[in-house]
ZATINU-525976 format. One record per residue (C-alpha): residue number from 0; residue in one letter; x, y, z. Coordinates in nm, 2 decimals. Each point is the difference from the previous one (the first is absolute). Layout:
N
  seq  type       X       Y       Z
  NUM     A       X       Y       Z
...
end
This chain:
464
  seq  type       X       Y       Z
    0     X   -0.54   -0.08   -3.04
    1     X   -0.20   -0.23    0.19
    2     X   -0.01   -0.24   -0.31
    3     X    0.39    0.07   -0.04
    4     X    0.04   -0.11    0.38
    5     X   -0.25   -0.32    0.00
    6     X    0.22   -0.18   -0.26
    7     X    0.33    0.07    0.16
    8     X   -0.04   -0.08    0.35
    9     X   -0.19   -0.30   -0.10
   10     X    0.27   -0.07   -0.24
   11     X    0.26    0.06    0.31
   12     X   -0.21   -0.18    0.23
   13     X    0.01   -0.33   -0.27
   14     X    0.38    0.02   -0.11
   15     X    0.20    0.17    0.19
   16     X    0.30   -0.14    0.19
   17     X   -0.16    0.15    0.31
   18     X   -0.35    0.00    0.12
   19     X   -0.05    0.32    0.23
   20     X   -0.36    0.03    0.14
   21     X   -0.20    0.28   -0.22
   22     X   -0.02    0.22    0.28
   23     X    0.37    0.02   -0.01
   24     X    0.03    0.07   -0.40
   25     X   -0.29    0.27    0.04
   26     X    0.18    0.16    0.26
   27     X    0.36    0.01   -0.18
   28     X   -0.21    0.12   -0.29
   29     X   -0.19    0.26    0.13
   30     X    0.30    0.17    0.18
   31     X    0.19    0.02   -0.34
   32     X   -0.29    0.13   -0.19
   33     X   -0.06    0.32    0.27
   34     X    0.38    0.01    0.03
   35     X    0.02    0.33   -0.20
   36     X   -0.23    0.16    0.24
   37     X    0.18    0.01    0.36
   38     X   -0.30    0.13    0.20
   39     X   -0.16   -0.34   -0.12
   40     X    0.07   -0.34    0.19
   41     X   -0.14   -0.35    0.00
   42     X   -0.01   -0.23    0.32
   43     X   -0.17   -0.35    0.08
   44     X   -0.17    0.03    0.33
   45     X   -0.32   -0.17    0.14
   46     X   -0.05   -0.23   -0.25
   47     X   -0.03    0.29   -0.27
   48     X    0.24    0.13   -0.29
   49     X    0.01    0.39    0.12
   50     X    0.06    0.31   -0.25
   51     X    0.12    0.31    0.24
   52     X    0.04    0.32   -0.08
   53     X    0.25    0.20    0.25
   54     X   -0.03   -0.28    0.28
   55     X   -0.41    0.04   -0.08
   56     X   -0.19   -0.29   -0.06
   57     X   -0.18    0.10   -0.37
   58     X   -0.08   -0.35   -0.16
   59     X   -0.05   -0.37    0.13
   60     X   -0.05   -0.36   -0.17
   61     X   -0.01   -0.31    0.15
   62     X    0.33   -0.17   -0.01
   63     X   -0.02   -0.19   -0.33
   64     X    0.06   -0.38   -0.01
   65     X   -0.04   -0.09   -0.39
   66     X    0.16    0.18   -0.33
   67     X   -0.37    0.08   -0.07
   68     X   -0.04    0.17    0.32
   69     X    0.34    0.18    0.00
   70     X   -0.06    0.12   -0.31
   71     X   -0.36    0.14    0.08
   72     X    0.12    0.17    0.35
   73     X    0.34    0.17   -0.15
   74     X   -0.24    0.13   -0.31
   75     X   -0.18    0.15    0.24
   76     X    0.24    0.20    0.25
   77     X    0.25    0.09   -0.30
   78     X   -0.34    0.19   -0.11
   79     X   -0.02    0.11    0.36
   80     X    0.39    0.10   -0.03
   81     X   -0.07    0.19   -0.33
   82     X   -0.28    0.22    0.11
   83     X    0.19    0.14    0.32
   84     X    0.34    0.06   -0.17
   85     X    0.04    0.20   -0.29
   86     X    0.38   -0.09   -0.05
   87     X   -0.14   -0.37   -0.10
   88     X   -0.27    0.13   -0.21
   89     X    0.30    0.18   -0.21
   90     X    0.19   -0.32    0.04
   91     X   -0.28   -0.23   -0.14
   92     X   -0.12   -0.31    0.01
   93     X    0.23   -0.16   -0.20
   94     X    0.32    0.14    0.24
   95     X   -0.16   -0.11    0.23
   96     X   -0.07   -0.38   -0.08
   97     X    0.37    0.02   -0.08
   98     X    0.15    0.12    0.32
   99     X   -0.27   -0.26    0.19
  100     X    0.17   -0.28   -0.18
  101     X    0.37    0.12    0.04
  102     X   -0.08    0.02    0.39
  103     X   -0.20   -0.33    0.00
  104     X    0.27   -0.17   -0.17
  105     X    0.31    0.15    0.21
  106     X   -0.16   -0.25    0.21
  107     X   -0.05   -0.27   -0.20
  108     X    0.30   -0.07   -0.22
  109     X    0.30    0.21   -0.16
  110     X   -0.12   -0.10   -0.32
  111     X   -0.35    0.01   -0.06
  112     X   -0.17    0.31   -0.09
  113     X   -0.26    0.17   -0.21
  114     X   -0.01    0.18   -0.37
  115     X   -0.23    0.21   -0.11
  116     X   -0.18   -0.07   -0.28
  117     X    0.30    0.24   -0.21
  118     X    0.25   -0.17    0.19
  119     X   -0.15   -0.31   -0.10
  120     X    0.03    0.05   -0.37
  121     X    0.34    0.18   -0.02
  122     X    0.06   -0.34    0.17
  123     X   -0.18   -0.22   -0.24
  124     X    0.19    0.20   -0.29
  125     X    0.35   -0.04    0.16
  126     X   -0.09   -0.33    0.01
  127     X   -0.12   -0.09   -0.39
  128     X    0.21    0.33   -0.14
  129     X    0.32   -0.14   -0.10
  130     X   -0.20   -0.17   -0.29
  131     X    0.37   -0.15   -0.12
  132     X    0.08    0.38   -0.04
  133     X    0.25    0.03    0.28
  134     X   -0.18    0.24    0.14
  135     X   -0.19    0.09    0.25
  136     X   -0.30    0.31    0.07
  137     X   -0.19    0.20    0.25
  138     X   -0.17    0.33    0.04
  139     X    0.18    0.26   -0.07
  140     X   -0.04    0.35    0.04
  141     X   -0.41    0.08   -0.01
  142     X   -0.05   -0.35    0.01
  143     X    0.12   -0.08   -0.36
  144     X    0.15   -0.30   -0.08
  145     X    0.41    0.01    0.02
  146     X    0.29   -0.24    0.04
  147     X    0.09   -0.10    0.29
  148     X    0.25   -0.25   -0.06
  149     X    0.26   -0.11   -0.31
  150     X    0.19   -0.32    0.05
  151     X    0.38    0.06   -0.10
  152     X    0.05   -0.16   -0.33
  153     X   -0.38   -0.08   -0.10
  154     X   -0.16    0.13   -0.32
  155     X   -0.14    0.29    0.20
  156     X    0.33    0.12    0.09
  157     X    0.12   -0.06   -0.33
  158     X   -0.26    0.21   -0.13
  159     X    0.14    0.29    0.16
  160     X   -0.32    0.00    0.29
  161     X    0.14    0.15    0.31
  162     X   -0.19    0.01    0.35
  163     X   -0.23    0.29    0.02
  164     X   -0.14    0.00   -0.37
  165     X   -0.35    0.05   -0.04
  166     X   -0.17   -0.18   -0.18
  167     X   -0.24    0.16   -0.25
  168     X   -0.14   -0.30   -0.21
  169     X    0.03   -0.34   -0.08
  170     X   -0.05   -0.11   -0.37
  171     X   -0.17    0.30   -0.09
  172     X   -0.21   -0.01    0.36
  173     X    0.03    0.36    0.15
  174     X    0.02   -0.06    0.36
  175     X   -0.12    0.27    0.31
  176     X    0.00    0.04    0.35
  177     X   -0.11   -0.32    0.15
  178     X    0.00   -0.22   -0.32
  179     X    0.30   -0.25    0.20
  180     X   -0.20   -0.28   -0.05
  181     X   -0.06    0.04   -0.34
  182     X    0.35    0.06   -0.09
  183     X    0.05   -0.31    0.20
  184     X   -0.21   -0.20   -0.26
  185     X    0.07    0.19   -0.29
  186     X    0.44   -0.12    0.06
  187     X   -0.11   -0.39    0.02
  188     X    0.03   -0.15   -0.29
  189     X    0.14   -0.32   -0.18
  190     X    0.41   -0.05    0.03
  191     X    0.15    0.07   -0.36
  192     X   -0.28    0.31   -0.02
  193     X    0.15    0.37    0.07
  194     X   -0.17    0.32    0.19
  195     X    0.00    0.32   -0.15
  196     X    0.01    0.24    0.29
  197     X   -0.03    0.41   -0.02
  198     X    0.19    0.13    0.30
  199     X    0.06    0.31    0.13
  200     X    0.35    0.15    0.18
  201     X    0.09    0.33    0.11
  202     X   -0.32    0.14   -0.20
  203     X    0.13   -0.24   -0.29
  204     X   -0.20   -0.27   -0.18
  205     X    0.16   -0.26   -0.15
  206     X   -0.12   -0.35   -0.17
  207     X    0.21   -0.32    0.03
  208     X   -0.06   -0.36   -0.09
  209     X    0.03   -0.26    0.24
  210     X    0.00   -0.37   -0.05
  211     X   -0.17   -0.21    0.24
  212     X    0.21   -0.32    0.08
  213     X   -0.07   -0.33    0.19
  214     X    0.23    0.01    0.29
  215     X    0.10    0.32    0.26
  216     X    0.37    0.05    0.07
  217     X    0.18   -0.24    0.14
  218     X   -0.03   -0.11    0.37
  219     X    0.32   -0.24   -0.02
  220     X    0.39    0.13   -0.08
  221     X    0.22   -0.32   -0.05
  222     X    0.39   -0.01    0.00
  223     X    0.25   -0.23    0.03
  224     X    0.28    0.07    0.31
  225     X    0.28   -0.17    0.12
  226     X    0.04   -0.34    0.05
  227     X   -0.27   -0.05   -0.25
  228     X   -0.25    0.13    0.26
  229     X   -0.38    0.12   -0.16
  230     X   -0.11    0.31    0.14
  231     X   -0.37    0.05   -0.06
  232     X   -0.16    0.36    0.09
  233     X   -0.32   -0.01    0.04
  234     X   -0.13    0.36    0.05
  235     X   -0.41   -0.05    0.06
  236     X   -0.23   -0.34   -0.12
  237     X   -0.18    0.07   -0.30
  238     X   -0.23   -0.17   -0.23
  239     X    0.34   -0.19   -0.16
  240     X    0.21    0.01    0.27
  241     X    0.00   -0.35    0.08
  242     X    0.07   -0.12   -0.42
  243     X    0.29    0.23    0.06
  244     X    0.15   -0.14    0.27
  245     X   -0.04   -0.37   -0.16
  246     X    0.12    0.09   -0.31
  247     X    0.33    0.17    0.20
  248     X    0.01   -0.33    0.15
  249     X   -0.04   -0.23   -0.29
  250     X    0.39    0.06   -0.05
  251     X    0.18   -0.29    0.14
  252     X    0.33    0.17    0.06
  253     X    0.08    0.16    0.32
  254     X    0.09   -0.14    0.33
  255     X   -0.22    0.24    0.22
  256     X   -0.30    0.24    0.00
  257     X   -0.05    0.26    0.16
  258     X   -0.33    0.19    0.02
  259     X    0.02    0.35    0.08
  260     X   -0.36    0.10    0.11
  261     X    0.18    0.32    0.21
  262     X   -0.28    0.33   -0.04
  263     X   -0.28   -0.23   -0.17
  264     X   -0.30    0.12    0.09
  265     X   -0.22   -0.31   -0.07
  266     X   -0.26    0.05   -0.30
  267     X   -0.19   -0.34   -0.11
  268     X   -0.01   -0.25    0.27
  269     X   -0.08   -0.27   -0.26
  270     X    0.33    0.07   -0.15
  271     X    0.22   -0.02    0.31
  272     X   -0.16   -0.33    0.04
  273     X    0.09   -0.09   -0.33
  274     X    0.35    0.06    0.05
  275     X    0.01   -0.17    0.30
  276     X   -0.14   -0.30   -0.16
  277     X    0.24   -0.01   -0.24
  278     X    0.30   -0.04    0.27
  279     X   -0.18   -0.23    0.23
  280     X   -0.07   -0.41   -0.13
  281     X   -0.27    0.00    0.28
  282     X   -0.15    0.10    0.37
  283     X   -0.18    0.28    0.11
  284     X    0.08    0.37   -0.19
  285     X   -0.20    0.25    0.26
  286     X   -0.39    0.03    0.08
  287     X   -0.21    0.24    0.17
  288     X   -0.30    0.04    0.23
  289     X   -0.26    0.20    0.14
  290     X   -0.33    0.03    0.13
  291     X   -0.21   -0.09   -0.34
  292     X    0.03   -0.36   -0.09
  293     X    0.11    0.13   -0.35
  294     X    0.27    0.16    0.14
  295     X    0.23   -0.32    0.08
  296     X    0.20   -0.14   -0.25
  297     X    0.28   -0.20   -0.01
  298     X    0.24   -0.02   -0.27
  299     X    0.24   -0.32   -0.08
  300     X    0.27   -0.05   -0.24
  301     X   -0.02   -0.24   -0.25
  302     X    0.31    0.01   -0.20
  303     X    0.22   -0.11   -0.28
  304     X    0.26    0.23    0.22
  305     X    0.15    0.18   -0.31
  306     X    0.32    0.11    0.23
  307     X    0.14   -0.33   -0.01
  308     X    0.11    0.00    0.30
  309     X    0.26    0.28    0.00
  310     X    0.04    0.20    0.33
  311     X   -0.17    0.24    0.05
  312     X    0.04    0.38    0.18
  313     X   -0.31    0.27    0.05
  314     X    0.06    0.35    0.05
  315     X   -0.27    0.18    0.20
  316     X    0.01    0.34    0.12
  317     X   -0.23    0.22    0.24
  318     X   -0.15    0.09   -0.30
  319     X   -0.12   -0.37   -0.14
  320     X   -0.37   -0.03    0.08
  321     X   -0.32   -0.17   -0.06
  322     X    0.06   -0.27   -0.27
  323     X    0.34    0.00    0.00
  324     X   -0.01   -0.06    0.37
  325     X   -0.17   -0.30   -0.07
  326     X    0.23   -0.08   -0.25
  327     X    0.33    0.03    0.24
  328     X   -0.21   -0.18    0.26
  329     X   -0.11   -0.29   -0.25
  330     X    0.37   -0.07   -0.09
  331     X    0.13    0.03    0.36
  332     X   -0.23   -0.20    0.18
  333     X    0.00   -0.28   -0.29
  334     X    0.38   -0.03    0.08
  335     X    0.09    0.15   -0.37
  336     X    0.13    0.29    0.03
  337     X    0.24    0.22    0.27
  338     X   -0.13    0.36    0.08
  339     X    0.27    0.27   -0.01
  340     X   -0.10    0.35    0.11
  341     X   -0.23    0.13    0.25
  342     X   -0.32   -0.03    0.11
  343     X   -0.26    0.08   -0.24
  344     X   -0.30    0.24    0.02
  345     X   -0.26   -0.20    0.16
  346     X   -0.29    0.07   -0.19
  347     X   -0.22   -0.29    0.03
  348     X   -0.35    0.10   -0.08
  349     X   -0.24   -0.10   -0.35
  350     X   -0.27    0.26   -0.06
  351     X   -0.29   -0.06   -0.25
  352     X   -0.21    0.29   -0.16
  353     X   -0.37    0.02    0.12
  354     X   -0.19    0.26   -0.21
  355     X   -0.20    0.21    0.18
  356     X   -0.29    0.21   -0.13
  357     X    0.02    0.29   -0.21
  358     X    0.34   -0.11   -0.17
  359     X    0.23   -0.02    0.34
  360     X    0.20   -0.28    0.14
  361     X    0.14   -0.17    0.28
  362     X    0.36   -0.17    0.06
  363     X   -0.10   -0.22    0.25
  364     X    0.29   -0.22    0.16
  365     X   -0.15   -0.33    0.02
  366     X    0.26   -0.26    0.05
  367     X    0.35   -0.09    0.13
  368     X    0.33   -0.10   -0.23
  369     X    0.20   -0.27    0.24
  370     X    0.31   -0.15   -0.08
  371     X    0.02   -0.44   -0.12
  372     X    0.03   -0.02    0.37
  373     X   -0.24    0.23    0.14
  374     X    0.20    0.30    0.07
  375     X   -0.21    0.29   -0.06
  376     X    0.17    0.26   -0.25
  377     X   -0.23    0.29    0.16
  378     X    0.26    0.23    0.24
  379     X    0.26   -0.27    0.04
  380     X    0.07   -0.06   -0.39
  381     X    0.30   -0.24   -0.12
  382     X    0.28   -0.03    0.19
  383     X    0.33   -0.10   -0.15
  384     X    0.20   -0.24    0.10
  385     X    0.31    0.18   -0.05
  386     X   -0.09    0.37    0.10
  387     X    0.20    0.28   -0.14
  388     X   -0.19    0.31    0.19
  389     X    0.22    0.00    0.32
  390     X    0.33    0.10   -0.25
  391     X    0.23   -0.20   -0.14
  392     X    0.21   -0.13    0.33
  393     X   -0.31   -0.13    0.12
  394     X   -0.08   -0.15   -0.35
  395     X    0.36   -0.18   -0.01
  396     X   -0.02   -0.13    0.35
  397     X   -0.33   -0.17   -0.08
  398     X    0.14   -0.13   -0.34
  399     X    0.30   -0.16    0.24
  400     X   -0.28   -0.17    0.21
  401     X   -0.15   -0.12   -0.30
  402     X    0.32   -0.14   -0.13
  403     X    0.00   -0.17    0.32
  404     X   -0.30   -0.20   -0.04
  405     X   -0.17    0.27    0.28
  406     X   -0.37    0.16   -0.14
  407     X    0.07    0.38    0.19
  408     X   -0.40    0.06   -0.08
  409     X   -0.17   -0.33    0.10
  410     X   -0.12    0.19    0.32
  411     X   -0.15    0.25   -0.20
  412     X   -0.16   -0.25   -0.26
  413     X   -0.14   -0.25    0.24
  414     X   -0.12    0.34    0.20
  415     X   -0.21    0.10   -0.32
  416     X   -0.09   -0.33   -0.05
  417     X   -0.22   -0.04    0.28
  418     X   -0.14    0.32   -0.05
  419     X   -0.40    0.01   -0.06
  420     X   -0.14    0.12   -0.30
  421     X   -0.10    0.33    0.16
  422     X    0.30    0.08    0.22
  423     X    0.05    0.23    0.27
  424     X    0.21    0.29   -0.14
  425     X    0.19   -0.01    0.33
  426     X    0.11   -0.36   -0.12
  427     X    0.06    0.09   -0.37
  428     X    0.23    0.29    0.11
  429     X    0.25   -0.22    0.17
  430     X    0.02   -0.20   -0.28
  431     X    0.04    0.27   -0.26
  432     X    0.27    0.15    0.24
  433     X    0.23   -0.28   -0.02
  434     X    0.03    0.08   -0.40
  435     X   -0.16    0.33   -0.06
  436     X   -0.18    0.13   -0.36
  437     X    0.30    0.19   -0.15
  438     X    0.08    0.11   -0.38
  439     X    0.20   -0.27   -0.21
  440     X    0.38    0.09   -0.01
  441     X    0.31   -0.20   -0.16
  442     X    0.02   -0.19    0.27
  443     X   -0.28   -0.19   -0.04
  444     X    0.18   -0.10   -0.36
  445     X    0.37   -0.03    0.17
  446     X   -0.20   -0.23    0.27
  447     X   -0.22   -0.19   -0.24
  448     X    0.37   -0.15   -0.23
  449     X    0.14   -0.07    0.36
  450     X   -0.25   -0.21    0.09
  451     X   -0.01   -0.18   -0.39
  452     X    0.34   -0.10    0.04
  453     X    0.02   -0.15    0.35
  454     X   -0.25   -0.33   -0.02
  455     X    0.01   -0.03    0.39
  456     X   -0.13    0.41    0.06
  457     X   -0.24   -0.08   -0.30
  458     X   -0.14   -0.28    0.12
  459     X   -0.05    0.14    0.40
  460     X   -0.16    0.28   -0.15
  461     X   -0.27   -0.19   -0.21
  462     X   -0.10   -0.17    0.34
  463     X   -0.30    0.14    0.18
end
């Protein structure tokens, strides 16, 4: 524990985008580690980091000030914690490094937050398991390997795999309780190879071949509309994303694009960047920042602008987040594309994996996401310049002002413009209340070939 403890608070005190004092972290831990005993409490008080028991002084450090420190004292006195309650020496030490973190990080962030070392390698395995299968695994029941996931349309679900199947060996490798990882290895292989795999359903066991291929379903739906208009879906940023997108726009024909990033839940960052790229000939695409020097970057577009300068529309939802956030913001704020829809999720945050000893991990949040002209994305997200989450007299009233020449949302743009990088949430609620996260609806779509065919509304709306 006290090993486990060392390397993350030093980790947290290094990288993370806040810096608390380790006094502070050691309380917030402690009180989430006893938190399953209630005759157990935790105070600072004189200088010292206090276990209680029933209001009853029963344990004492000196209030740390380093990682090495914290770690040493909260070693001790979740010892101390152990020995007087039997409810946490049922628990176990393991619950109970879990449930300090969760507290600890309540605190902290709403994103980082500890796996054990079996969370950490279902993770690792969700991670590498696809393995061009179109598929993905976790434990199962007992801990045995099983499928967790089968893309619509891949080679797994043309297999016949269905969610829930256990999976029993992997060319000819039985598998049992606890062998994830090395059904995680045993899928990889090279593209153009196939996977024998022995499942097992409803007491059942059944053997299929799957082929491995190169490239994951696709992330981009193209289609033709009226008017010529290119509609590009792009559903999450994968490792090809971006050659998709670019190969979409390679067609010359067309008059207009729009790119519909409504219930995209971000994925590769690199890819979203890519994509912006592609649509910007040059200036800044996003950066971020934090309290390590490696965490700020900035990020700048360097064309050939492969839209060729046709108009261009993004659809964001409450549900568009992380990358394709910075996406819709990248396009916006570089004057190339008109935001239709509502505001977007808001989630703002980078976390990096800091292995820990004994197999677990960290997410540790350690920089910022902000918009080509600073706006952070962090609980104010993208807001559209033609907002649709207010209904659709509101929409068409703002489309009239936009037709006008009038920009209803500069208020609310040069608001969030001048926002720090870590704003007050006070702040960041106004703003998100003038266009508010709500699902995508045909609206947006109706509001989006509106504003394609009047020049005047399209050009007020690309002006922030």
């Amino acid at each position: 524990m006290q090993a486990t403890l060392a390397a993350a608070f030093a980790a947290i005190a290094e990288r993370h985008l806040q810096n608390p004092p380790p006094a502070d972290l050691s309380l917030w831990w402690l009180r989430g580690a006893i938190a399953g005993d209630p005759r157990l409490s935790a105070r600072i008080g004189r200088g010292r980091l206090e276990l209680l028991l029933a209001g009853r002084d029963v344990a004492s450090a000196a209030a740390p000030a380093s990682p090495e420190a914290a770690a040493a004292a909260l070693a001790r006195l979740a010892a101390e914690a152990v020995r007087q309650s039997q409810t946490l020496r049922r628990a176990g030490a393991e619950a109970m490094v879990s449930a300090g973190f969760d507290e600890m990080f309540a605190a902290l962030d709403p994103f980082s937050r500890y796996l054990t070392a079996e969370q950490a390698r279902a993770a690792r395995a969700e991670r590498v398991g696809q393995a061009g299968l179109g598929l993905r695994i976790g434990p199962g029941p007992g801990g045995r390997p099983a499928v967790t996931l089968v893309e619509p349309g891949g080679p797994a679900a043309l297999a016949g795999i269905r969610v829930g199947d256990a999976l029993l060996s992997v060319d000819g490798v039985p598998l049992g309780a606890s062998d994830l990882p090395l059904a995680a290895l045993l899928l990889e292989g090279p593209p153009g190879t196939a996977a024998s795999l022995r499942l097992s359903r409803a007491g059942r066991s059944m053997t299929v071949e799957v082929p491995r291929t190169r490239r994951g379903p696709p992330t981009v739906s193209a289609e033709r509309r009226a008017e010529g208009v290119l509609w590009l879906r792009l559903s999450a940023f994968a490792a090809d994303t971006a050659a998709q997108v670019e190969a979409a726009l390679a067609d010359p024909r067309g008059t207009a694009i729009v790119l519909d990033l409504r219930g995209n839940r971000g994925g590769l960052l690199s890819e979203a960047l890519a994509v912006a790229d592609a649509l910007l000939s040059a200036g800044r695409i996003g950066a971020t920042t934090g309290r390590h020097p490696d965490a700020t970057r900035t990020w700048e577009a360097d064309g050939p602008e492969l839209g060729r300068g046709r108009p261009v529309v993004v659809l964001v939802d409450g549900r568009t987040a992380s990358a394709a956030e910075v996406l819709a913001a990248a396009l916006a704020d570089g004057g190339r594309g008109a935001l239709v829809g509502s505001g977007t999720q808001g989630k703002g945050l980078i976390q990096m994996v800091v292995p820990l000893p004994g197999g677990a991990e960290l997410l540790l949040s350690w920089s910022r996401l902000l918009g080509p002209r600073g706006t952070p994305i962090q609980d104010v997200g993208v807001i559209p310049s033609l907002c649709t989450a207010l209904g659709e007299a509101e929409a068409r009233r703002a489309l009239a002002m936009l037709a006008q020449g009038g920009a209803p949302m500069r208020p609310v743009l040069d608001r969030a413009a001048r926002l720090p990088p870590e704003p007050r949430w006070e702040e960041a609620r106004a703003i998100r209340a003038a266009c508010p996260p709500a699902e995508g609806r045909a609206l947006d779509e109706a509001m989006a070939a509106a504003l394609l065919a009047d020049p005047v509304a399209y050009r007020a709306a690309l002006a922030r």
